[in-house]
VOTI-215724 format. One record per residue: x, y, z of N, C-alpha, C in turn. Coordinates in steps of 0.001 Angstrom, whole numbers, padded with zeros to 6 digits, always signed. Each point is the difference from the previous one (the first is absolute). Layout:
BEGIN
XYZXYZXYZ
...
end
This chain:
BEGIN
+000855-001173+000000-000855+001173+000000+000901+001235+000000
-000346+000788-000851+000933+001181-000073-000678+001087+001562
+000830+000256+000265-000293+000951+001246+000048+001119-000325
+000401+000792-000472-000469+001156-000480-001286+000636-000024
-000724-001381-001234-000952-000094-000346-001191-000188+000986
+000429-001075+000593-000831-000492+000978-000469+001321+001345
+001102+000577+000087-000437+001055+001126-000663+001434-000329
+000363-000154-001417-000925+001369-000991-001421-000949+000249
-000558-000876-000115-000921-000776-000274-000618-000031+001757
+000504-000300+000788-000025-000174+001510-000507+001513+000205
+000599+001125-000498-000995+001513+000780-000833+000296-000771
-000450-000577-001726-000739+000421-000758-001417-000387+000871
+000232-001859-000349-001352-001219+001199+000014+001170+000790
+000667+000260+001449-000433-000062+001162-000185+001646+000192
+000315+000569-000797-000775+001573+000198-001642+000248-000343
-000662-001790-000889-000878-000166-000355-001141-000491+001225
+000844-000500+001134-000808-000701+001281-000163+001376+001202
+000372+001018-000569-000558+000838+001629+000400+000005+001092
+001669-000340+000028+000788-000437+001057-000872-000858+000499
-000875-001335-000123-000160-001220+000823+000561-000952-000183
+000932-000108-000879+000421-000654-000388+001550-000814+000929
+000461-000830+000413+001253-000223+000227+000479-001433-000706
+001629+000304-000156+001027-000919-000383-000178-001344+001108
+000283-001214-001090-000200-001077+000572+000518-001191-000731
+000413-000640+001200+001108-001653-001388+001399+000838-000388
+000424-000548-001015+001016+000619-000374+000310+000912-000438
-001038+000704+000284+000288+002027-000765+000368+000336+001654
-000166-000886+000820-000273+000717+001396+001544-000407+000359
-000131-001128+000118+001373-000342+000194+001145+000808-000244
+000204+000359-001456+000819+000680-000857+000397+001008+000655
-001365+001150+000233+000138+001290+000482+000953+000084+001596
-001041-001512+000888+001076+000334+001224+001322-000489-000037
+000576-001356-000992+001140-000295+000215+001123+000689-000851
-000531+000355-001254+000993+000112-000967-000319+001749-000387
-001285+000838+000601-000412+001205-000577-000023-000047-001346
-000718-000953-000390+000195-000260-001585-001183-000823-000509
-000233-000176-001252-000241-001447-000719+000726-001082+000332
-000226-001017+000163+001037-001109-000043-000191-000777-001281
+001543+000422-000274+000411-000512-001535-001057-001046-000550
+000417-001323+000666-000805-001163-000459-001384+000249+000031
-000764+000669+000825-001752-000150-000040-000439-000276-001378
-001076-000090-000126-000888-000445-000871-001083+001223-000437
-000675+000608+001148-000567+001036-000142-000237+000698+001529
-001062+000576-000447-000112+001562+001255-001317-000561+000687
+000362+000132+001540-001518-000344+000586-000709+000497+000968
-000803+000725-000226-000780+001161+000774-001470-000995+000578
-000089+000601+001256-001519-000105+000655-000591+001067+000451
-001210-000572-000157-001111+001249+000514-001165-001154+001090
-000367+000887+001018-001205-000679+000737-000968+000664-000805
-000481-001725+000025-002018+000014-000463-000537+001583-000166
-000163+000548+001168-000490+001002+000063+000293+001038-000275
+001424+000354-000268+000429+001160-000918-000118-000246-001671
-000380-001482-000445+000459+000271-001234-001716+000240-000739
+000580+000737-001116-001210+000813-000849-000138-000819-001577
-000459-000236-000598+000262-000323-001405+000354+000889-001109
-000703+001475+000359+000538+000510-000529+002045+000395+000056
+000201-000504+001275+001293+000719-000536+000761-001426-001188
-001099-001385-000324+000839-000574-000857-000125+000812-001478
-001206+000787-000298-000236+000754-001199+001665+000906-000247
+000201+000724+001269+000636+000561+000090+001619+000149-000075
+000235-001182+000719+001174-001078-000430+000014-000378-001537
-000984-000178-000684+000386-000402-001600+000178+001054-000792
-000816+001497+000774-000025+001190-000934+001457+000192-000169
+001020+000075+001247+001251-000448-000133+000607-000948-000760
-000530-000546-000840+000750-001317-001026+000552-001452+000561
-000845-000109+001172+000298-001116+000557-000695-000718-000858
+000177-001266-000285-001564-001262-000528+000069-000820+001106
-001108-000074+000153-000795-001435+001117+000440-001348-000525
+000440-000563+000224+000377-001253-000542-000950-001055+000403
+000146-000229+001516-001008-000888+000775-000365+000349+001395
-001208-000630+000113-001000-000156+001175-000183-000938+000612
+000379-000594+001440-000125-000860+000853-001063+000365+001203
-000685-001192+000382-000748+000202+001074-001065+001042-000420
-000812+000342+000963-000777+001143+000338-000250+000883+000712
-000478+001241-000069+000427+001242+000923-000263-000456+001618
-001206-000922+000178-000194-000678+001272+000982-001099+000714
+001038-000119-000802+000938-001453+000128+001154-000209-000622
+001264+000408+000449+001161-000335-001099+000006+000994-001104
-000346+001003-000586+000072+001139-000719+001241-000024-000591
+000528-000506-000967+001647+000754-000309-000276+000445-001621
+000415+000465-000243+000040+001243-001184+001435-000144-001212
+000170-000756-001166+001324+000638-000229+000354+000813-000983
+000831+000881-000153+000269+001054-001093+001200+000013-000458
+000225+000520-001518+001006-000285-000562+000340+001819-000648
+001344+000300+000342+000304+001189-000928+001334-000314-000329
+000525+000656-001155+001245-000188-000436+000986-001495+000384
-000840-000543+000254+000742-001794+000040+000079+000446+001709
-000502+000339+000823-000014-000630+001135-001819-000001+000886
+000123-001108+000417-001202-000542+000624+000390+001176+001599
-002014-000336+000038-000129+001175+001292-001059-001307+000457
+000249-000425+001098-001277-000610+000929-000671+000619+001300
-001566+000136-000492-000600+001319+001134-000466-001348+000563
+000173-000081+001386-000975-001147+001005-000544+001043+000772
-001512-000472+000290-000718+000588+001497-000036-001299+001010
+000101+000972+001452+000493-000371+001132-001281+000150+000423
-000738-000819+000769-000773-000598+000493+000280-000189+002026
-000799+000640+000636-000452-000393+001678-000670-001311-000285
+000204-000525+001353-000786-001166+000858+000531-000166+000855
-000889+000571+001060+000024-000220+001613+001205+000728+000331
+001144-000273+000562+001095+000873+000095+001406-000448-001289
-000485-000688-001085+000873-000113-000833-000279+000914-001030
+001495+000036-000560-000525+000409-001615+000582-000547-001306
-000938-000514-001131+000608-000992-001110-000023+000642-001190
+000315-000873-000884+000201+000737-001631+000506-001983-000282
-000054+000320-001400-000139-001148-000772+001018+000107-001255
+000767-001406-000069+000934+000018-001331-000797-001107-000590
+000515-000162-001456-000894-000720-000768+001091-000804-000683
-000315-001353-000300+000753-000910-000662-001003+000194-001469
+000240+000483-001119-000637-000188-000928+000826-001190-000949
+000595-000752+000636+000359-001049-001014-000961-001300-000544
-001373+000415+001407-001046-001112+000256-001155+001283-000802
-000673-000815+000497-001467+000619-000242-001400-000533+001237
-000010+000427+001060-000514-000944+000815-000751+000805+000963
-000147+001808-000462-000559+000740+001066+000567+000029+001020
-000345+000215+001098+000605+000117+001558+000569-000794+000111
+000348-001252-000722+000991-000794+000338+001129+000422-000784
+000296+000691-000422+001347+000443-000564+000030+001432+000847
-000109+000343+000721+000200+001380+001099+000316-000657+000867
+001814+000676+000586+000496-000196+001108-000256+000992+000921
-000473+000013+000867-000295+000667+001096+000799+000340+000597
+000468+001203+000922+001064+000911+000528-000177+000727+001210
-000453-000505+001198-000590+000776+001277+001129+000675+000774
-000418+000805+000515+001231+001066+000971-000587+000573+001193
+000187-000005+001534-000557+000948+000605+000004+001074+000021
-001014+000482-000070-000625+001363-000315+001048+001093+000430
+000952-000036+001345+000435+000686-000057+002044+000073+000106
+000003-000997-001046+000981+000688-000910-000420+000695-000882
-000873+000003-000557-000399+001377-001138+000558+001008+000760
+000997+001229-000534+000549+000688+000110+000461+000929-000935
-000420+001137-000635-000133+000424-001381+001251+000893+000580
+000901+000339-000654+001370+000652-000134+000114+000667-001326
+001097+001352-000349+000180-000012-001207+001694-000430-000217
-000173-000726-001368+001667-000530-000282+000334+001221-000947
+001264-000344-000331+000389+000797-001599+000029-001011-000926
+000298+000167-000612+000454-000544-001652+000359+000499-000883
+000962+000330-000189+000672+001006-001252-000438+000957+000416
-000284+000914-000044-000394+001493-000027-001589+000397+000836
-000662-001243+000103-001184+000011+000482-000591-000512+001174
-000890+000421+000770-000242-000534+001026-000798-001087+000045
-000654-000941+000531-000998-000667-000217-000974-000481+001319
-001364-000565-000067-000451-000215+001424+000718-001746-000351
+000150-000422+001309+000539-001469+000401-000406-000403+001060
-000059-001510+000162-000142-000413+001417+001598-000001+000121
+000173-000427+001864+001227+000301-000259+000467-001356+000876
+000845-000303+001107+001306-001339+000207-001316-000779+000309
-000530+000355+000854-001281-001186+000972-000409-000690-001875
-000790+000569-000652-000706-000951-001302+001472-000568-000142
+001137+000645-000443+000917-000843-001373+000081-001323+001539
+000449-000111+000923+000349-000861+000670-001390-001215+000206
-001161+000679-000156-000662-000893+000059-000378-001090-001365
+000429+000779-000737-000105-000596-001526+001208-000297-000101
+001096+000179-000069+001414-000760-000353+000992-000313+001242
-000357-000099+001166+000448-000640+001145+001466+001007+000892
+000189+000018+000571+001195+000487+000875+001285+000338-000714
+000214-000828-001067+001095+000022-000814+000036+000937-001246
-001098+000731-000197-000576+000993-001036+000999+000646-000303
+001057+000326+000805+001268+000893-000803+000841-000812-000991
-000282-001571-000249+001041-000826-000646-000802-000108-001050
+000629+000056-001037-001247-000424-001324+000289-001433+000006
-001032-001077-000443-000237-000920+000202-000198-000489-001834
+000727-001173-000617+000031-000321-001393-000031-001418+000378
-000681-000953-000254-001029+000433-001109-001488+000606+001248
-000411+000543-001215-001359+000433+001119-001432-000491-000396
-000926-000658+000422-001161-000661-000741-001035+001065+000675
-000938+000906-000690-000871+000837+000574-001290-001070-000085
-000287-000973+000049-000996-000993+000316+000199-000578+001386
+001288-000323+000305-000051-000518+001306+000879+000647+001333
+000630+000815-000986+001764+000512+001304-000678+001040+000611
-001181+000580-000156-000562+001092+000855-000571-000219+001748
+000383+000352+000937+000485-000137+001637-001890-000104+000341
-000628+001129-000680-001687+000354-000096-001341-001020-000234
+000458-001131-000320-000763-000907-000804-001149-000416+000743
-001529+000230+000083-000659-000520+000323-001062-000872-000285
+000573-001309-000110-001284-000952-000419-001358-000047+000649
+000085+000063+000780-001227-000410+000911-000825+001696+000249
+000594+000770-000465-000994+001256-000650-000487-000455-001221
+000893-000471-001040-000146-000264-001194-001819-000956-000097
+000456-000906+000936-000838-001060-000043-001700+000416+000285
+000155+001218+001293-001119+000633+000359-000629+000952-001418
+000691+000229-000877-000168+000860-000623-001040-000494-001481
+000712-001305-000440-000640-000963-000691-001366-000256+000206
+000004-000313+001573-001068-000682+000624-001231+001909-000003
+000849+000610+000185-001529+001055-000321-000095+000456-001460
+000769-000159-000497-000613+000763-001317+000078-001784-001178
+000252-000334+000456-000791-001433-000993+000374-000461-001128
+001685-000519+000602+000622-000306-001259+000844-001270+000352
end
């Protein structure tokens, strides 16, 4: 992924969310370990909670020259969003409450199986911690050590090769997953 690119692309998206937006996964990572992109990523990954996000700002995001590529889940469940500009992918997930947790959803699209291809991702509520990082020249909203540690474990300052984003994530919750199936009917 060219970084350059990617972070012209990173304030175009997220000047589009209304500051609700924060860095998450490996855009998050990047910013606290390296103040950067990290070379290897794949793409850029922003969240928004349920309740801040609007549809219009996806109109708004494309008026920018993003294209929608794909749609996972539904705004009630697993929501992820992906966009493509100048050869780099943007993934918008919404973050989701229950009870004192809070989730968001990755998607295996190699299947086709509905909620059974959404990995589930729970965190207590209060590591959410919105911070601003830099990145090149720009600021950004982020969660900040409490998420990366809860998603990539204690060792988060070591980059870790090979890395499988299906299973190496610290967050993994099946047995949300499972509740989740069981209400919406899949």
């Amino acid at each position: 992924m060219n970084k350059e690119i990617a972070i012209k692309n990173l304030k175009q998206f997220t000047d589009c969310l209304d500051e609700k937006y924060f860095l998450i996964y490996g855009t998050c990572l990047g910013a606290l370990r390296e103040k950067d992109i990290i070379a290897h990523d794949l793409d850029i990954d922003i969240g928004i909670m349920e309740g801040d996000f609007k549809f219009e700002m996806v109109n708004l995001i494309m008026s920018k020259g993003f294209s929608l590529e794909r749609i996972f889940g539904m705004p009630t469940c697993g929501f992820e969003m992906s966009f493509r500009k100048n050869g780099v992918k943007v993934d918008l997930m919404l973050f989701y409450t229950n009870n004192d947790l809070i989730w968001n959803s990755l998607w295996d699209n190699t299947c086709k199986n509905g909620l059974s291809d959404m990995i589930v991702h729970s965190y207590n509520a209060d590591i959410f911690e919105l911070e601003q990082l830099k990145i090149g020249k720009n600021y950004f909203y982020s969660l900040g050590e409490k998420y990366i540690k809860a998603v990539y474990g204690e060792n988060w300052r070591t980059p870790i090769t090979p890395w499988n984003w299906r299973t190496d994530h610290f967050c993994i919750d099946d047995n949300l997953k499972i509740e989740l199936i069981k209400k919406y009917g899949y």
